[in-house]
N, C-alpha and C positions, 0 to 999 in steps of 0.2 A: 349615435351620430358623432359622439367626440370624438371618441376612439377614432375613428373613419377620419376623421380631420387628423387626427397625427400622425396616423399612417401615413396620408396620402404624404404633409407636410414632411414624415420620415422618411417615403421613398420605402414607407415596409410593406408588408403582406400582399398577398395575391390580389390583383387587380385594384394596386393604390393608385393607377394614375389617373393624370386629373378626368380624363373623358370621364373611364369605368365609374372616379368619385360623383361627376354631376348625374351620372345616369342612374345609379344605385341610389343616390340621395338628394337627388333634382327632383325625384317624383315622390319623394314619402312626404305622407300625409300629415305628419306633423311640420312641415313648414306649412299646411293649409292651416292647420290650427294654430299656427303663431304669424298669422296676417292680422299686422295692426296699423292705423293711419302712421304714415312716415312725414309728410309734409303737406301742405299746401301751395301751390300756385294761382296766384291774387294777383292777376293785372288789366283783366277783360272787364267792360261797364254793360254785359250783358248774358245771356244764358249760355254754357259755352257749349257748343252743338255736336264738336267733334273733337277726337283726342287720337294720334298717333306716333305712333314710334317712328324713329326713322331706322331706317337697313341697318343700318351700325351700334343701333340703340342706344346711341350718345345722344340724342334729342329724341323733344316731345313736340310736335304741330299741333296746335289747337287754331279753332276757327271761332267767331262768336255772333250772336245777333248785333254787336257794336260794328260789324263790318271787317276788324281786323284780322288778321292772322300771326300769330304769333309764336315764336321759334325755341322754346326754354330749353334750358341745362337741367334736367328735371332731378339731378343729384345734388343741386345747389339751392335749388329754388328761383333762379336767376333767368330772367330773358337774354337769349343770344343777342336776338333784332326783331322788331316789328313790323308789320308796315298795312294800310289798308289793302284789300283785299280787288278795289276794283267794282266788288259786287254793288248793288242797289239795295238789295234785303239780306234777311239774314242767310249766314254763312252754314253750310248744312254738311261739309267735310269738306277735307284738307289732308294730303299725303305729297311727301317729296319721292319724286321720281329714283329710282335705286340710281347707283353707279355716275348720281350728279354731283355725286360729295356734297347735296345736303342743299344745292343750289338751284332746282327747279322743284316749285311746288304748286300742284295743279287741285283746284278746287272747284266748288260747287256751289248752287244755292236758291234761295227762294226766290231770285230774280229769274230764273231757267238757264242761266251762263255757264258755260263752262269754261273757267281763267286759270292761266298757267301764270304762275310771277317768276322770275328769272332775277337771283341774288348773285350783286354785283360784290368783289373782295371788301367793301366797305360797308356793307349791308345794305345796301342800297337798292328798293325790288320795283322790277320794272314788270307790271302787269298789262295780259293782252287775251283779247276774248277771242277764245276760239272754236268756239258755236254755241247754239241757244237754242233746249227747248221749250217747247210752246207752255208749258207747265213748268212746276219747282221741280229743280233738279237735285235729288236726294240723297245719292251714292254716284264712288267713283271707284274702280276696280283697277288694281295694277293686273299687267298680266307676269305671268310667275317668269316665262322664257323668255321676255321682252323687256327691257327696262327702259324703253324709248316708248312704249306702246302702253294705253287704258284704255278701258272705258267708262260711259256714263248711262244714268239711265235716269228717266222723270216719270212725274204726273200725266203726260203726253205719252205714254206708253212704248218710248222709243231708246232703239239701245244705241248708242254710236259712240264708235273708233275712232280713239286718235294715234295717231303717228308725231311724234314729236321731230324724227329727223326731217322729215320732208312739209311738216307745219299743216298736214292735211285732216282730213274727218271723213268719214264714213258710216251713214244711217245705213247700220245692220238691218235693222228688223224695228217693226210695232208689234207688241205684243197686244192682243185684245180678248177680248172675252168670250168667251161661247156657251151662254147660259141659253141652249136651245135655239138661239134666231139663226139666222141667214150670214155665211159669212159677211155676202155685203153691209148688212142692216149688225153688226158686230161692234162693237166702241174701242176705241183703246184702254187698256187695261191699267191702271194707275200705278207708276212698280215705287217701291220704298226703297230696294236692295237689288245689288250687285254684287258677285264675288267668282273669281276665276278659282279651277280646280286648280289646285298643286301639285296634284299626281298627276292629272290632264290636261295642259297648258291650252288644248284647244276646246276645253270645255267651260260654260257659264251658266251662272245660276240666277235666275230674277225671279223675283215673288213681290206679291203689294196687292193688289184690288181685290184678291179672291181667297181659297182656301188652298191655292195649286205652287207648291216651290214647280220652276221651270228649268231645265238643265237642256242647252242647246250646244251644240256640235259646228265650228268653225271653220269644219272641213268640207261641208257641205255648200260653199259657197263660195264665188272667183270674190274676191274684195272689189270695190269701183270704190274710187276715191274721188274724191270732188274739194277744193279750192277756192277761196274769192267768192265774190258774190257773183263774175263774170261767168262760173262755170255751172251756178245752179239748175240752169235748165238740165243740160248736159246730164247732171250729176243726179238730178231726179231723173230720169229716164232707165239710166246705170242701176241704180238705184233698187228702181221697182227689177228687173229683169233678173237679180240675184236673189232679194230679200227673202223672195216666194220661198227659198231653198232652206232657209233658216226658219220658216213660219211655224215648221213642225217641229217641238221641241225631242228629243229623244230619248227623254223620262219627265213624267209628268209626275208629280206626287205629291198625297192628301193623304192622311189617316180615314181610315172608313167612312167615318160617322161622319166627315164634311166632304164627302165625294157626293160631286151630282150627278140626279138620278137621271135614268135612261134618255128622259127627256131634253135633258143639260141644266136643271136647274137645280140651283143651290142648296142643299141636303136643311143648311142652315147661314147665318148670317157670319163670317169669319174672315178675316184677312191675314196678311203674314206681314209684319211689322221690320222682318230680318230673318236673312236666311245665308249662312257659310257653309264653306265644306273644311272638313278637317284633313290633316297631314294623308290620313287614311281613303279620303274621298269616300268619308261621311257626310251629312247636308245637318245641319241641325237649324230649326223655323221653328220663333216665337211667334202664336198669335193672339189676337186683342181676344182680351177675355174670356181664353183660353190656357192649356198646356204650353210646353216647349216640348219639339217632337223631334228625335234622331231616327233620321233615314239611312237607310243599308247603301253601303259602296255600291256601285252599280255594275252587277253581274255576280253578288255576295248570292243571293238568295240561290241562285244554281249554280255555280260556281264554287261552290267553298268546301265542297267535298272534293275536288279537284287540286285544293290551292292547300285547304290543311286538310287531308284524312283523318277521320275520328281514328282513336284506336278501335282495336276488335279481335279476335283468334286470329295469329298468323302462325301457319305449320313452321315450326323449327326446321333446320336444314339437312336432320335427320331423316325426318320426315317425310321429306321433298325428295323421291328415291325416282329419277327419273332412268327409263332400262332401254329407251328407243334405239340407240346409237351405242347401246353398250355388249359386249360378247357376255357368254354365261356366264367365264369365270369373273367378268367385273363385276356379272351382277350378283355372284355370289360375294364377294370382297363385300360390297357396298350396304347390301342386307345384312351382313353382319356388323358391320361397323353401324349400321342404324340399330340392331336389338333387334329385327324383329324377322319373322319366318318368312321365306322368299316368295315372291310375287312374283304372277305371268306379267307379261309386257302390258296385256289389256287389264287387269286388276291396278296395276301402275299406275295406267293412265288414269282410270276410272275416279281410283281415288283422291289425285290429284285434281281431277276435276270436280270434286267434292268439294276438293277444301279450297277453293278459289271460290264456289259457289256460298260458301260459309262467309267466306269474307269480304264478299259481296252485299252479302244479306245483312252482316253486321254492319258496314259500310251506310248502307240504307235504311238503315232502322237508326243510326246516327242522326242521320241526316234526315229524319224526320221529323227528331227530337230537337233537333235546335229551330227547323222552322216552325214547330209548335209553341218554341218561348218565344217568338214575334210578336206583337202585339197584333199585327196585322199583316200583309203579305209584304211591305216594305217597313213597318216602323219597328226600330229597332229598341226603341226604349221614351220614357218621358222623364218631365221633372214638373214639380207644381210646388206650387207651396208663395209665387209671389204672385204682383198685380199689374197686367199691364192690359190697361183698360184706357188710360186718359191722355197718355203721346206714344207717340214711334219708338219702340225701345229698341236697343241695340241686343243681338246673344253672343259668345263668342264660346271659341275652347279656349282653354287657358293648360298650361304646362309643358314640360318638354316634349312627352309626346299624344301631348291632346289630351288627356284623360278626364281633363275636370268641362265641365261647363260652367260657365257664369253667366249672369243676367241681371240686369236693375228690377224694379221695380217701382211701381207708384206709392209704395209705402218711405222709400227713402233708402231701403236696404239695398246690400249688394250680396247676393246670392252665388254661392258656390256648391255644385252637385259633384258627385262623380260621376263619369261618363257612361261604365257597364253598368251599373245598380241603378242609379238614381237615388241614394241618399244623398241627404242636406250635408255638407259636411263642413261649411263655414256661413257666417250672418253677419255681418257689419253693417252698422246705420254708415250710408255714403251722399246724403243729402237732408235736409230737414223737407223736403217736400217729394222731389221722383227723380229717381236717376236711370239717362239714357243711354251713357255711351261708356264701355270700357274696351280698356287695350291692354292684353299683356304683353310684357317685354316680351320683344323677339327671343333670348335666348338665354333672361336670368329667370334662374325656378321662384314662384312664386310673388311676383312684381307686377303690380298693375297701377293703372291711370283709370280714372274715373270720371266723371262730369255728369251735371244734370242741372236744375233752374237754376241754384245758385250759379254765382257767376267765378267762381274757381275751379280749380283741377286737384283732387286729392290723389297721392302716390301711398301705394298700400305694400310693403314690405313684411319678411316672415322676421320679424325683429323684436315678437314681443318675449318676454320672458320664461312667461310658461304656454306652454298650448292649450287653447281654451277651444274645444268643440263646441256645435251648438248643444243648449238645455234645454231646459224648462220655459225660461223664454222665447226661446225661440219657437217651441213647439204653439206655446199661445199665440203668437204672430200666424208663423201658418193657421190654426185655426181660425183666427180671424179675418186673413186673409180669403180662405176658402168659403166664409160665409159671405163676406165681401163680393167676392168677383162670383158668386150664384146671383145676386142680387141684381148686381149690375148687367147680369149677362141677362134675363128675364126682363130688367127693362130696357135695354140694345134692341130685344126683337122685337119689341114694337114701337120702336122712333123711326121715323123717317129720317136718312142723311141729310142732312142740310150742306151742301156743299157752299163756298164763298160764291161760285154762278151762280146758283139758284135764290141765295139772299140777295144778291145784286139784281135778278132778277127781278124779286117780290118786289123788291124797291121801289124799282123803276115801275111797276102797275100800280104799285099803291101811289107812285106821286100823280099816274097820268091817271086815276081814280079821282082824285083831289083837285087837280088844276084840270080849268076849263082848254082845251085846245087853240092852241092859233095857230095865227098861216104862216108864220117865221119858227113855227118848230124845228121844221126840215135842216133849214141856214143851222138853227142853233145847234142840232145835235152833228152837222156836216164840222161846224168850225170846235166843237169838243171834239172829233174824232181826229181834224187838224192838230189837235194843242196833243193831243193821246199820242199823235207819228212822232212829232215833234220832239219828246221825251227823250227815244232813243236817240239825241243827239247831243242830250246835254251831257256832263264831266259828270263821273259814277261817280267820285270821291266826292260833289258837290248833292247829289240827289241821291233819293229815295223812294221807293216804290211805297204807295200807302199800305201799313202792314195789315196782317189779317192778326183779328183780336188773339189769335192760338200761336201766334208766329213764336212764339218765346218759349212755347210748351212743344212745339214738335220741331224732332230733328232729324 
């Protein structure tokens, strides 16, 4: 790698400049093995839940359960500006809009809002809610050909588009479940993630309540946009008359073993915690107490004898003696420049059509072999070795072009794979308890942002001295890890979810179990449902949603 560096610096040897140098040595593996903590960022009084680059990769957005949002110089350690957030609960991500030079940042969160803040040349951020779902709102998607346009998606199972130039919204779709019932008698599906394709701007991916990443088609539906609170009749009518179009996703995908059975029910108990697609329009889904699983581009599986042909016998142009349209004496000329003794026109063809069937044969017998290295008819690979059992963890690819995977874990670590193999090929402790969310720089090799309960952001650069692969330690971690999540996953299958409704629930019978009934019940529970409207009226920087005891632990 020195060398390469004084080339490039000298202006010498073959392919010194700078592109060729980050592409030949943006992706070697020894800057994975010389990732060591670079700094910290310490200014959040609460768990920080999301961490983002911006398009320029001059700043880092982080969002926290403290409510604020916060803008750093992530090479200094320094906050740009801060400012609250708007939200009621904790703040669950946070991205600025491309091509706003760094000054619209649209967020999300446990209150179900979706707030865009608008940073004035002084820093000054003027925040404005621009719809709400009925559930925590948990991911926010830029789209890749739109820089005025996201979306969001929640615990309400609903995807919805914004438009920033025209200040409008649009409920795409409810996602819901179909574990055998009745569409009607169907629920909506809890999603955790969102992420737009890069190769396919009109393409989106949600996953959360089940075992299923979802990938829906954008083309399949007129948009209706809806406005104000004056135009929601309207806009639900619009509404429904499109969404149907979108209902069907146009790849569905699960690894075998958690695909339900004929009947629609659930093979086993799993959910997807996070699911992207890479440069490639790969899918890669972590789930709770589970693998991480890579899905095939979509159209890979038959398709890719098309896109790259296996090698195989191809006749040399010797060989290829075609005599159709040729007089004797060419086709004597021709035969002897091939070597070999002359052929009728039909012997010609014959053999010609041999050796196409040859390389056909070989062609397919290729291509048999690579979709027998699948693990299944869509998955293209895994990675194991962490824990993600106890919050929503983030997965991402990381490198120039995609190659590695990273993930947290509930042991503290931050896990680095590569992408074709699945070897471990880096382990950093990145929290003293679990880490949720990491970002790699946009476009430096080997540069990441981290976050998890603590309430800082660690910056992880390929800066250390010597390159240190995983060991020995490392390998006892995985083992422990793998005895770990059997344990935990065996007793997952027989707890009942306890959702925050259903505890609120119990509540409420255990108290009317206890207190004798009266006749001013009614008044009472009518004037707490009064004081419940009334909420959404007061100043969000002044109030608070009462949190849910886990609120700190998921993001």
């Amino acid at each position: 790698m020195f060398r390469g560096v004084l080339e490039r610096q000298a202006g010498a040897g073959s392919g010194s400049g700078p592109s060729a140098f980050n592409k030949h040595f943006g992706r070697s593996l020894d800057l994975i093995h010389r990732l060591q903590l670079d700094r910290k960022l310490d200014k959040h009084e609460g768990c920080v839940n999301t961490v983002a680059f911006t398009q320029d990769g001059e700043r880092l957005v982080s969002g926290s359960d403290d409510l604020y949002v916060n803008v750093w110089n992530w090479q200094t350690g320094e906050t740009a500006f801060g400012f609250h957030s708007g939200h009621r609960n904790n703040v669950f991500q946070a991205k600025t809009l491309p091509e706003s030079a760094n000054k619209t940042i649209v967020t999300c969160a446990a209150d179900g809002q979706v707030r865009a803040a608008f940073i004035s040349e002084d820093g000054h951020a003027e925040t404005k809610k621009l719809a709400k779902h009925s559930g925590r709102a948990h991911k926010v998607a830029l789209e890749p050909d739109q820089p005025n346009c996201f979306l969001s998606s929640g615990e309400d199972g609903a995807v919805i588009s914004f438009d920033m130039r025209s200040k409008k919204s649009v409920k795409l779709l409810v996602c819901k479940t179909q574990s055998g019932q009745a569409d009607a008698a169907a629920r909506p599906l809890s999603l955790n993630s969102i992420h737009c394709n890069p190769c396919r701007p009109w393409q989106f991916t949600v996953a959360g309540g089940d075992a299923y990443v979802r990938v829906y088609d954008r083309r399949k539906a007129e948009a209706a946009s809806c406005s104000g609170e004056e135009e929601q009749e309207d806009a639900a009518a619009s509404t429904r008359s499109f969404a149907a179009a979108l209902a069907t996703p146009v790849r569905k995908l699960a690894p075998k073993h958690m695909q339900n059975d004929e009947a629609g029910n659930a093979a086993r108990h799993a959910h997807v915690t996070c699911a992207n697609f890479s440069r490639q329009g790969e899918i890669v889904a972590t789930y709770n107490d589970e693998k991480i699983y890579l899905f095939a581009p979509e159209g890979s599986t038959q398709d890719r004898g098309r896109s790259r042909p296996p090698s195989g016998p191809v006749a040399s142009p010797a060989k290829r003696v075609k005599t159709g349209n040729l007089d004797e004496g060419e086709q004597e000329e021709q035969v002897r420049e091939a070597g070999e003794p002359r052929k009728t026109e039909r012997q010609a063809q014959q053999a010609e059509a041999d050796e196409i069937a040859a390389e056909r044969s070989s062609t397919s017998a290729a291509m048999e072999h690579w979709r027998s290295s699948l693990i299944d008819d869509e998955v293209i690979q895994s990675y194991s070795g962490h824990l993600n059992s106890d919050t929503v963890k983030g997965v991402s690819f990381m490198g120039l072009a995609d190659e590695y995977v990273v993930s947290g874990s509930d042991c503290g670590h931050v896990y680095i794979w590569s992408k074709h193999d699945g070897r471990l090929q880096k382990l950093v402790k990145g929290d003293r308890r679990v880490v949720n969310c990491l970002e790699p720089h946009p476009y430096l090799p080997a540069t990441l942002a981290t976050s998890g309960i603590e309430h800082d952001i660690k910056i992880w650069t390929p800066t250390a001295e010597q390159a240190r692969p995983p060991g020995k330690e490392a390998e006892e971690l995985l083992a422990r890890n793998t005895s770990q999540g059997a344990r935990d996953s065996r007793v997952r299958v027989n707890q009942v979810m306890l959702t925050p409704q259903i505890i609120a629930q119990l509540m409420r019978m255990q108290a009317m179990h206890r207190a004798p009934r009266r006749r001013d019940d009614s008044r009472e529970d009518q004037g707490d449902h009064e004081e419940e409207e009334s909420e959404d009226d007061e100043d969000p920087a002044n109030s608070r949603d009462v949190p849910d005891p886990r609120d700190c632990i998921i993001s």
